[in-house]
N, C-alpha and C positions, 0 to 999 in steps of 0.2 A: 809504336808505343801507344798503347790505349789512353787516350785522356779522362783525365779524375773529372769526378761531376762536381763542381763544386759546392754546399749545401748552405743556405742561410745560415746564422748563427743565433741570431734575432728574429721575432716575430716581423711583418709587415716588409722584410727587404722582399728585392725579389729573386728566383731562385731556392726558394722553399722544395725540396725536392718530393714532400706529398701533403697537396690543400691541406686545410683544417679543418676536419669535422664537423657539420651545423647540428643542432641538438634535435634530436628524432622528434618530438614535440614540437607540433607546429608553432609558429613566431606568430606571439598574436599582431591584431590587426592594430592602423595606426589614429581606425577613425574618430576615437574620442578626440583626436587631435584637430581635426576639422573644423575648421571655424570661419564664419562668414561677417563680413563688416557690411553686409548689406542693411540697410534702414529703410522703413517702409516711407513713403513720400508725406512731406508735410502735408498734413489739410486740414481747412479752415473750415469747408460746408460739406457735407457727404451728399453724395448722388442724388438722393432723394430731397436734398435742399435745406438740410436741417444741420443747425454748427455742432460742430466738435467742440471737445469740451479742450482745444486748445486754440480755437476760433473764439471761442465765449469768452476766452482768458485775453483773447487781445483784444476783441471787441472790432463790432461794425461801424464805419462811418456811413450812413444812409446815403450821401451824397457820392465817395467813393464808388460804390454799389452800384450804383444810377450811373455814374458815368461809365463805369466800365460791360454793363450790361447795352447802353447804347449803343459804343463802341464795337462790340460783338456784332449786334444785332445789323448794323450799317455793313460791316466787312460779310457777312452770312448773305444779306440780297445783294452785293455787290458781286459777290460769287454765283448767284441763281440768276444771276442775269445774265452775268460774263460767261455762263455754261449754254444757256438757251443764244447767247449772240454765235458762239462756235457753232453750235448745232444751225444754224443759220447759216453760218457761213463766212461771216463776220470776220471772225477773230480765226485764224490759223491753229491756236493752240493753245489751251489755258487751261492754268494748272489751281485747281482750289484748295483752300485753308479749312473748309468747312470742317467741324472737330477740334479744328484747330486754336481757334480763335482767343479763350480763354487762356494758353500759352504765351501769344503776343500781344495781347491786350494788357494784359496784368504785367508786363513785363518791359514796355514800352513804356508804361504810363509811370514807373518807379523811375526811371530813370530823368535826366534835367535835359531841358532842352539842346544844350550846347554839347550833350554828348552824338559823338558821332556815333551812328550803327551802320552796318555792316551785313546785309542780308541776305539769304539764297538765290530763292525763286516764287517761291510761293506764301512771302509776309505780307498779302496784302493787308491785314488788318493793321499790322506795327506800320504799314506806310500810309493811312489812310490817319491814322491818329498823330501822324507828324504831318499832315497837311498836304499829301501827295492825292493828286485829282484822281477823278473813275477817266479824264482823257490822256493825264499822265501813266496812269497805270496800262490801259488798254492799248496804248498805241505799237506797243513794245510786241507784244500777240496778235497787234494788226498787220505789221510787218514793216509797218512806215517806219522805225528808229532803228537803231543800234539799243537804245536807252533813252525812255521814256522823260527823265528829269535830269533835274541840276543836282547832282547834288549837295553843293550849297548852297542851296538854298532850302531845305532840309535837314541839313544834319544827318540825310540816312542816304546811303551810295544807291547805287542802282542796282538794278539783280544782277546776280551774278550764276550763270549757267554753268560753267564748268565746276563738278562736285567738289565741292569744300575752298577754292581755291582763297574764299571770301574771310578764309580764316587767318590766311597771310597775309592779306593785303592788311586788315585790321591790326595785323602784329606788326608791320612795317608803319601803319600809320601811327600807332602806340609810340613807336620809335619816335617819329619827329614829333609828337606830342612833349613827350617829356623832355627831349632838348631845347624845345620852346618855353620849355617852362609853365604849359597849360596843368591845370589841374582834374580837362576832362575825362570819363570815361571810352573807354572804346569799346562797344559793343558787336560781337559776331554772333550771327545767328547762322545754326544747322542742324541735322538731321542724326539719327542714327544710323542712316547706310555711309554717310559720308563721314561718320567719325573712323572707318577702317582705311578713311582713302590717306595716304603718306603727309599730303597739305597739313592736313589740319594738325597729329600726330607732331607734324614737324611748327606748326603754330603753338600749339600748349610747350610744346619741350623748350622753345624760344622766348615765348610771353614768360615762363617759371624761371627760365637760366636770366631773364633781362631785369624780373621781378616790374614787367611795363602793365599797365593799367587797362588790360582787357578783360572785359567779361562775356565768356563763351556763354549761351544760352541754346543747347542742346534739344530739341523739340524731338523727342522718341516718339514717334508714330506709331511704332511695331511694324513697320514695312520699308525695306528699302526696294522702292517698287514692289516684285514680286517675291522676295526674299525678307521671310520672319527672322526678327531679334535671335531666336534660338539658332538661326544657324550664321547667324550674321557675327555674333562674337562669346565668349564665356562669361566675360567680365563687365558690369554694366559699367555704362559710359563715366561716370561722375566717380566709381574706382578707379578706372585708369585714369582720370583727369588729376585725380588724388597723389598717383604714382609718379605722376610730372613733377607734384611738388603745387599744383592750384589748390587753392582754397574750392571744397565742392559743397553742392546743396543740389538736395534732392526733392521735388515738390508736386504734388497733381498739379500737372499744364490744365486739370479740366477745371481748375478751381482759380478762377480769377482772382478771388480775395489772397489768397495763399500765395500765388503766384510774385501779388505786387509783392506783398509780405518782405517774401524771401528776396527777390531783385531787389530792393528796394534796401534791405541788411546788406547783400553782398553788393552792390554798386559803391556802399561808402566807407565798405573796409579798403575794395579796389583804390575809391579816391582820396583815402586816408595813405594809401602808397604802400600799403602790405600787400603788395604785389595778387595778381592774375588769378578768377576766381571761374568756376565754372557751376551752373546750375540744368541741371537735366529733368528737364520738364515732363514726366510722363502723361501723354498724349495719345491720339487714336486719326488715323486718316481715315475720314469716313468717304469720300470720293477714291476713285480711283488714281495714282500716279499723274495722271493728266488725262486729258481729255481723249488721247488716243489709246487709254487704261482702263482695260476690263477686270476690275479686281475679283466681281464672281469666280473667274478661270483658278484662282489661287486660293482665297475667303471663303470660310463657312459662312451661311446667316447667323451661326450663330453668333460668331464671334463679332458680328456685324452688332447682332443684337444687345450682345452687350454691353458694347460702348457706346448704341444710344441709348442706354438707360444711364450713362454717365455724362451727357450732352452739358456741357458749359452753358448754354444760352436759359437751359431748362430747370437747372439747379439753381442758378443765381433768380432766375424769375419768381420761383416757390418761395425763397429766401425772404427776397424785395417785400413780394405779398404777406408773408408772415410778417416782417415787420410793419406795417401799415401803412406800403408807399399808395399812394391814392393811385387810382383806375385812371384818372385822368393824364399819369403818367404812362403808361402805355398805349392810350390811344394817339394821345398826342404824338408818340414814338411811331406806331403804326402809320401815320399821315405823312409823318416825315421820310418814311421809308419808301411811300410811295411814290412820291419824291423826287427822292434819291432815283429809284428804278426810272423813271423817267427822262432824270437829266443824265443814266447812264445809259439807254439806249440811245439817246438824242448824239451825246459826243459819237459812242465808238460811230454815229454811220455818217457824223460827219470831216473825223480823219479824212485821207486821203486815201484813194487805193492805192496799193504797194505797186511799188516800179520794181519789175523783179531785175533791172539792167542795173537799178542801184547797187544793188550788191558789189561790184566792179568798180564801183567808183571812189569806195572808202575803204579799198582793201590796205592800202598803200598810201602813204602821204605824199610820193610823189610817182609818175605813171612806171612801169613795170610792164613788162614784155611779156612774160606768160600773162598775168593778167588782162591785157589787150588783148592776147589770141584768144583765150577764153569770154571772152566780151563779143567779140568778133562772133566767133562758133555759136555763141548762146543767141547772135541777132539772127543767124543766118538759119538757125534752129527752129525760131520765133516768125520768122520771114514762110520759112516752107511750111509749118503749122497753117499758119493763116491762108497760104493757099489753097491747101487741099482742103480748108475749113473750106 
């Protein structure tokens, strides 16, 4: 017996025994529908150093100004130092802020001291403004530490090298914060290649579901390493920090006055307990990834070019001078810098050389059998080197 086919009776079941027809006339398209929530970045002073007409609406504090241009100024030769001490020989490996600086300067400085932060690898400025030394900082790239500070005695934790991890530890610290009953903030600081890495992803989606008191502080470079923004993700960081459910703000990182501005609104919505906010600092790495980083391999000049016509240290200086801060402020600045350079080669050379046998000895809180034989291997390594030296 042949079986009956059976035929839908109604549109959309399934079993229609022939499609429905599409209309010969193309389907228009659907791009009037496209639409973007992107906002161009707050700013307070434009490139060339001169305010926007929503900088003029908040107004400058001269003193502000001056301190956070110092602030720059100190973390920028603490970095031309710490480059020329590697190239020396010095330091193992050091990673700069330069470009940077304006991002965690303004950003650091909003916030109160009793908030804890939480930073990558490469905040020296945000840790030189919380009172972290050029022999606590360098020691870490000397080889001599694990980590270079206390960090309580700070308020800001130590680097943190593995990509984003710095973003949990801060969301777990948020934790005991508000079972303690504190009312401070928690501060994480990170990048744009580490915002695609699961940590941190899984930090925003925790910090919104806890509604806990963290503020992410996003510093977009436009390089994760050697991989641009454009192929790194579709959606800028501060929209998907949005889609967590954080409170976002978008700001030029090159623009210090703007910078504190905004940190400085969202730190006290944070510590008003309307839960976890994030601000995406647009930024520019003008060194390489680290010191072992050849960015020519990857970087136009141009693009090189262009962000130092957007230089933090150069825009607030033009600023300073149009408004009338006296000459005798910068030279005095300049003396200090010098300064500064001198008691930072003074420390890093007088660390200790690094014992490379240490490594072995703090792997473990207590001794460990593979660890001895790899101890052992490494002496007996170190032993026949030296001979045939």
């Amino acid at each position: 017996m042949t079986p009956v086919r059976r035929t839908a009776t109604r549109p959309g079941v399934a079993g229609l025994s022939t499609p429905p027809q599409l209309p010969e006339e193309p389907m228009p398209t659907l791009e009037r529908f496209w639409t973007s929530t992107a906002e161009p970045p707050t700013q307070f002073v434009t490139p060339d150093g001169q305010l926007t007409e929503l900088g003029a609406a908040y107004g400058v504090q001269p003193a502000l100004a001056q301190m956070l241009y110092r602030d720059m100024a100190r973390a920028r030769r603490l970095d031309q130092e710490a480059l020329a001490l590697q190239r020396q020989g010095e330091l193992g490996l050091w990673l700069q802020c330069w470009g940077q600086e304006a991002a965690q300067v303004g950003s650091i400085r909003a916030l109160a001291p009793t908030d804890h932060v939480f930073p990558s690898y490469r905040e020296h400025a945000a840790a030189m403004v919380r009172g972290v030394t050029p022999g606590e900082l360098l020691a870490q790239w000397r080889g001599v530490t694990h980590a270079g500070w206390d960090p309580t005695s700070y308020n800001f934790h130590f680097y943190s090298l593995v990509l984003g991890t710095q973003t949990l530890h801060a969301t777990g610290y948020a934790m005991g914060s508000v079972l303690d009953g504190d009312d401070q903030v928690v501060a994480a600081y990170f990048g744009d290649g580490a915002s695609s890495q699961g940590d941190v992803n899984e930090a925003l989606n925790w910090s919104a579901a806890g509604n806990l008191p963290v503020l992410f502080v996003c510093q977009n470079n436009q390089w994760a390493i050697s991989t641009p923004i454009d192929l790194q993700f579709r959606t800028p960081v501060h929209q998907r920090a949005a889609g967590f459910g954080l409170r976002v703000f978008h700001v030029d990182g090159n623009d210090a006055l703007a910078t504190y501005a905004v940190t400085r609104e969202a730190a006290a919505l944070v510590r008003r307990g309307e839960g976890p906010a994030l601000i995406e600092a647009e930024t520019f790495r003008m060194a390489g990834h680290s010191t072992s980083d050849d960015p020519a391999r990857y970087r136009t000049a141009d693009e090189l070019r262009t962000w130092q016509a957007r230089d933090p240290l150069t825009r607030l200086e033009v600023l300073l001078r149009g408004l009338g801060t006296a000459t005798e402020f910068f030279s005095d600045l300049d003396e200090e810098l010098e300064a500064l350079a001198a008691e930072i080669r003074r420390v890093c050379r007088e660390l200790p050389e690094p014992v490379p046998g240490d490594l072995f000895t703090h792997a473990y809180a207590g001794p460990h059998a593979l660890v001895e034989a790899g101890r052992l291997a490494h002496r007996e390594l170190v032993d026949l080197m030296a001979e045939e030296a």
